[in-house]
C-alpha positions in Angstrom: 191.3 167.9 71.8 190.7 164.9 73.9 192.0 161.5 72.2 189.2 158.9 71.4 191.2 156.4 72.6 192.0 158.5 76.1 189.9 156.5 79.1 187.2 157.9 80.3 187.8 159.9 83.7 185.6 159.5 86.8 185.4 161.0 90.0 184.0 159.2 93.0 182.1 160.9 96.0 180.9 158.6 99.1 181.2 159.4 102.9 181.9 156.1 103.6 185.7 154.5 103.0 184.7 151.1 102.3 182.9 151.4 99.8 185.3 154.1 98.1 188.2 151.5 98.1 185.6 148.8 96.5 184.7 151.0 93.8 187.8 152.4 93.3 188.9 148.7 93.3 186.5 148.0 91.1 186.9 150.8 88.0 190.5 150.6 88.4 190.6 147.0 86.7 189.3 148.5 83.3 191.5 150.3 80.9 188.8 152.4 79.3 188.3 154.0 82.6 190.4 156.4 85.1 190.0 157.6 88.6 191.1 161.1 88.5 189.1 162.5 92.1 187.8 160.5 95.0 186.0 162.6 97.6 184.3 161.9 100.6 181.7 164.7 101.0 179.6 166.5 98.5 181.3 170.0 98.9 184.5 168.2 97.4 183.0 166.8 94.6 181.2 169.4 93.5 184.8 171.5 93.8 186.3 169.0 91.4 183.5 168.8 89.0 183.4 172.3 88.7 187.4 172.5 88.1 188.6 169.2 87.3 185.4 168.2 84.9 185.7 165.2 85.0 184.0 163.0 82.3 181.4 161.3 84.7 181.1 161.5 88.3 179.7 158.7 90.6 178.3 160.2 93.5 176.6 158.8 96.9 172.8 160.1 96.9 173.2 160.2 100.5 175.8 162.0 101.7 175.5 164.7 104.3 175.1 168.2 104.2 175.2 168.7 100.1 174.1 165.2 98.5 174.0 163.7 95.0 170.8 164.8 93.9 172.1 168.7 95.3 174.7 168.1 93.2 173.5 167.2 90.3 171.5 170.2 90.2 173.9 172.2 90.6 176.1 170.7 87.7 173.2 171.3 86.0 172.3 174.5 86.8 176.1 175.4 85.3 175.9 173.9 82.4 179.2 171.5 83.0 180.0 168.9 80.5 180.5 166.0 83.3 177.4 163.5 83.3 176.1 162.3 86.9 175.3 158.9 88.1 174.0 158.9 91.2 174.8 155.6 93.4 172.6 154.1 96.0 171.0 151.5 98.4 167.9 153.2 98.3 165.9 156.1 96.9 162.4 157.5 97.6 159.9 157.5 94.6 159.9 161.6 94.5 163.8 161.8 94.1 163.9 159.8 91.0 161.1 162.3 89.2 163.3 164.7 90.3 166.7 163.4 89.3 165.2 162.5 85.8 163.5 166.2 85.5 167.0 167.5 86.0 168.6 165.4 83.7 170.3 162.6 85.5 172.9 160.0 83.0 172.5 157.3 85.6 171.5 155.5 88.4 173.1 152.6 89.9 172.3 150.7 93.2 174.8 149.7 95.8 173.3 146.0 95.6 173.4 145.4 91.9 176.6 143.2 90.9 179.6 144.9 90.4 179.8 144.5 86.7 176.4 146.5 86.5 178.5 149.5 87.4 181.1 149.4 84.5 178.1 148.6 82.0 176.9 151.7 83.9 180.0 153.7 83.1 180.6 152.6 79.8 176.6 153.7 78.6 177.2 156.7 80.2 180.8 157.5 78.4 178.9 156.7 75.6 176.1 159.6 75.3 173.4 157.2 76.3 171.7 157.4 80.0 171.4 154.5 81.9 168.2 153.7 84.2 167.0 150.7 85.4 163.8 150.6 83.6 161.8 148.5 86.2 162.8 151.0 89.3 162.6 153.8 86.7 159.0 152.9 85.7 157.6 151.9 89.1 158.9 154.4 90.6 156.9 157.0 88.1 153.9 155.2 88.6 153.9 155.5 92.3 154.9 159.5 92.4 152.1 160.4 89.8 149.5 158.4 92.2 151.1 160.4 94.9 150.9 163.9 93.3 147.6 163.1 92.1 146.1 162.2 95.6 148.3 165.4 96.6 146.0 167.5 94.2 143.1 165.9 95.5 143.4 166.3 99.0 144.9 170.0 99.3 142.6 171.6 96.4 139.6 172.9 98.8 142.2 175.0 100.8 143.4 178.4 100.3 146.8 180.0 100.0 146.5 181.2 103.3 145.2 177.9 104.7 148.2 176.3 102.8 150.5 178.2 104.9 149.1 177.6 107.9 149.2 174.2 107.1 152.8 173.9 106.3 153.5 175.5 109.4 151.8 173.6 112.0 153.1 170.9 110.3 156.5 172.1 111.9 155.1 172.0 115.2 154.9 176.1 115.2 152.7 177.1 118.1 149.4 179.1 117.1 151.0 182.0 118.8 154.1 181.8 116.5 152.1 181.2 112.9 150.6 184.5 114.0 153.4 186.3 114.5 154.9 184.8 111.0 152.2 185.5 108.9 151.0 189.2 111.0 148.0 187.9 112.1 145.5 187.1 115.1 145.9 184.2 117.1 142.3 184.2 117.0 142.5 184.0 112.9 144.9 181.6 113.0 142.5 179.2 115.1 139.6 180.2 112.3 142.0 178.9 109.8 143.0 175.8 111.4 139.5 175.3 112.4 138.4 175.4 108.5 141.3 173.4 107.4 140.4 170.9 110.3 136.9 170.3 108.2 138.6 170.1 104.8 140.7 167.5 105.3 138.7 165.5 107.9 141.4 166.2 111.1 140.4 166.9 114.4 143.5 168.0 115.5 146.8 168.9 114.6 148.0 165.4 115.4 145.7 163.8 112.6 146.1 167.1 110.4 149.8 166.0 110.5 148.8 162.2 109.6 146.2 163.4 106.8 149.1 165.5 105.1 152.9 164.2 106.1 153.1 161.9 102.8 152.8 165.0 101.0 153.8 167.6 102.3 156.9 168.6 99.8 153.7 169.1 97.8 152.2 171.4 99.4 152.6 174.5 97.3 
């Protein structure tokens, strides 16, 4: 059974060294809490979470191939005890709804001052979550105006029309959404040509301005 007075362990996950030595830098200088994993890619961490387990785990949202949101659902997905704050310069409206759907401890941003981590840390350790209530909220505010206009624009199209819609928006030839979805070239040209009217394009170029906010959205 794991001593109250036993620091709290932390792993670390960021692609970039610099700011691994600063943080590690940084937590080191507190008693309470205790390195036990630095990684530099998500594959790593997600390796020692799953067998190390440790307390909390401060991971880089941005890191390539698997990042911190990936991760976090995946340490949720398993059920493991370690809580996840996710660290960053910057993140996009939709990827805080989503971190909070799937149960994120905390978020932290690369430009807050360093003590704002530990207080972080130490509300984490605690049971309590720790999100910056202004980002937090206006970032809430702005994806539920997003999805909203998202519901607005694509509710006149059909499933099929959907489809075609998500792939044009790849740049996939007429010729090649036929052969995808077993149809005519000819259909596929009815299609776009409806879709065209629905959303006010002309083209495939403005059908890709009209929809590229929201086209994660487009179910």
């Amino acid at each position: 059974m794991r001593s109250q007075y036993a620091p709290t362990t932390i792993l670390l996950a960021d692609d970039h060294p610099v700011v691994l030595r600063g943080l590690a830098s940084l937590i080191n200088g507190n008693p309470d809490l205790e390195i036990v994993a630095i990684c530099t890619d998500g594959s790593t961490a997600l390796a020692e979470i799953q067998e190390g387990r440790p307390d909390i785990a401060v991971i880089d949202l941005n890191m390539p191939g698997m990042n911190g949101l990936d991760i976090l659902k995946e340490v949720r997905a398993a059920r493991l005890p370690s809580r996840i704050v996710l660290l960053t310069a910057d993140i996009a409206d939709a990827d805080i709804v989503d971190a909070l759907s799937t149960g994120l401890d905390g978020l932290s941003m690369k430009n807050d001052a360093p003590d704002t981590l530990i207080d972080c840390l130490r509300e984490v350790a605690a049971g309590r979550r720790w999100l910056p209530p202004d980002t937090i909220v206006a970032a809430q505010g702005r994806e539920t105006e997003r999805r909203d206009r998202a519901r607005i624009l694509f509710k006149p199209l059909t499933e099929r029309e959907r489809e075609i819609v998500r792939m044009a928006s790849r740049d996939l030839s007429n010729k090649e959404i036929a052969r995808h979805l077993n149809i005519s070239e000819g259909t596929v040209k009815i299609h776009l040509n409806k879709v065209y009217s629905k959303l006010n394009a002309t083209n495939r170029t403005s059908l890709q301005a009209a929809v590229g906010e929201y086209l994660d959205l487009l179910f």
